[in-house]
C-alpha positions as CSV (number, residue, x, y, z in Angstrom):
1,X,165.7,22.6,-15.0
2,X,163.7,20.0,-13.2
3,X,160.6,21.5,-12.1
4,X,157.5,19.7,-13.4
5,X,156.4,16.0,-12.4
6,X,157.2,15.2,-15.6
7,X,160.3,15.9,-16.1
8,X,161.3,14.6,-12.2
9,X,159.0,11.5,-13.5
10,X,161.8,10.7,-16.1
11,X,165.2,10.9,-14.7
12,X,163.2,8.4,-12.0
13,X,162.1,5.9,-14.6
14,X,165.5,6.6,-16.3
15,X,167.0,4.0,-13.7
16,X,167.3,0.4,-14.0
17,X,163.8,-1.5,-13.4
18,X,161.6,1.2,-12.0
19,X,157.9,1.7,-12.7
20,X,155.4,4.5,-11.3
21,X,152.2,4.2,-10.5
22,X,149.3,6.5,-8.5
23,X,147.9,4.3,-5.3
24,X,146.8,7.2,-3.5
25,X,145.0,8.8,-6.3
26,X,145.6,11.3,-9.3
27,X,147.3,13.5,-7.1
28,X,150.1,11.7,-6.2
29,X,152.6,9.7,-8.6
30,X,154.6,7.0,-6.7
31,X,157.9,5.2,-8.7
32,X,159.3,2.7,-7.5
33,X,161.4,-0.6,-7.3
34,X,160.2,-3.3,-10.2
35,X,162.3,-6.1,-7.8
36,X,160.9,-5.4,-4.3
37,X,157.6,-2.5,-5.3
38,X,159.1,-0.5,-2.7
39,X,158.9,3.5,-3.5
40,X,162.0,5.5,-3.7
41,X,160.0,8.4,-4.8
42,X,156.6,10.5,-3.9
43,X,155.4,13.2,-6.6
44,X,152.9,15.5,-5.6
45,X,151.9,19.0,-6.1
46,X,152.2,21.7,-3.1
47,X,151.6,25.8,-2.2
48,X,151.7,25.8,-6.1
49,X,154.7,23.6,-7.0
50,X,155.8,20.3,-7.5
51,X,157.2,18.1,-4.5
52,X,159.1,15.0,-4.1
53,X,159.4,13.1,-1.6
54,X,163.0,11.2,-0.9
55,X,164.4,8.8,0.9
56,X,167.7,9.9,2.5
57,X,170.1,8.8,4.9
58,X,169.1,10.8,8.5
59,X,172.7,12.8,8.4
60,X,172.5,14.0,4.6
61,X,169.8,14.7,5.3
62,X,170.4,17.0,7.6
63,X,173.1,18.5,5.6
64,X,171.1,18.8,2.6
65,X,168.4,20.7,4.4
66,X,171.1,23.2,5.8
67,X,172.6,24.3,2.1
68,X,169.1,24.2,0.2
69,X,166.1,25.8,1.5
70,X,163.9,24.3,-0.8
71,X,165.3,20.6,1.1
72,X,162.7,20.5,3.7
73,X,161.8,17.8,6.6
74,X,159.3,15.5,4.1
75,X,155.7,16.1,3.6
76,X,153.6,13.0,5.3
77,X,156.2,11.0,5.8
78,X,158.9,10.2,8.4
79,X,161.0,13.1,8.7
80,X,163.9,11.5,10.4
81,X,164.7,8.9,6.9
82,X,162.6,11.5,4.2
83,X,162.9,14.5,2.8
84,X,160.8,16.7,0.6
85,X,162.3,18.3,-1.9
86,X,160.7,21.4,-3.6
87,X,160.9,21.9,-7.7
88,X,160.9,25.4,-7.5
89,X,163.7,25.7,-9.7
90,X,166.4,27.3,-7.0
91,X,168.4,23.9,-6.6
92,X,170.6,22.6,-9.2
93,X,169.4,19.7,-11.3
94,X,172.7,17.6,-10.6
95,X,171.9,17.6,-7.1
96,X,167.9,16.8,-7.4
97,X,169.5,13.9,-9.1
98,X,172.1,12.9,-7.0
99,X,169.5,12.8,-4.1
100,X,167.1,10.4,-6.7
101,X,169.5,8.1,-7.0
102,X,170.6,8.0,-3.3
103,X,166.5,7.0,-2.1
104,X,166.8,4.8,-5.4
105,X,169.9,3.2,-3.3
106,X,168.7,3.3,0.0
107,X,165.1,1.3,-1.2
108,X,166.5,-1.2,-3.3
109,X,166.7,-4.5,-2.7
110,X,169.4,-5.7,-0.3
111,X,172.4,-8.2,-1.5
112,X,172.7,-11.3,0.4
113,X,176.3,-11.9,0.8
């Protein structure tokens, strides 16, 4: 069960060329993108758990939010294209992952075709 920075920490350095770092301080763990240094995700602890902050597409978003109550509108950042997601150990860790790798998509460098 995901539910300690550590452990959210690994499946996100688990994908290809990612690094973390802490820019805003101890409090706050940042991983992102080795190609393009843009963060996919925001680790940070919150009302006595760990939080992470996503990037999502605006609709899943929105559906996400709806079916998991610990999916919320993302803590100091846009709410319209983050989300927040809660480690308090009542969503499934398939999904937590699923919605890693979707900000990992959604960050990473573009393709020029």
């Amino acid at each position: 069960m995901i539910k300690t920075e550590e452990e959210a920490l690994k499946v996100c350095l688990e994908l290809p060329f990612t690094y973390s770092d802490r820019p805003f301080g101890p409090e706050w763990c940042v991983v992102r993108h080795r190609e393009n240094d843009k963060i996919f995700a925001m680790l940070f602890e919150r009302e006595g758990n760990v939080w992470m902050n996503l990037k999502a597409d605006p609709i899943a978003a929105e559906l996400w939010r709806n079916v998991y109550p610990s999916v919320v509108p993302a803590y100091h950042m846009n709410k319209t294209h983050w989300i927040s997601v809660i480690l308090d150990g009542k969503m499934e860790d398939e999904d937590i992952k699923r919605l890693i790798a979707e900000s990992y998509d959604l960050t990473a460098k573009k393709k020029r075709i």
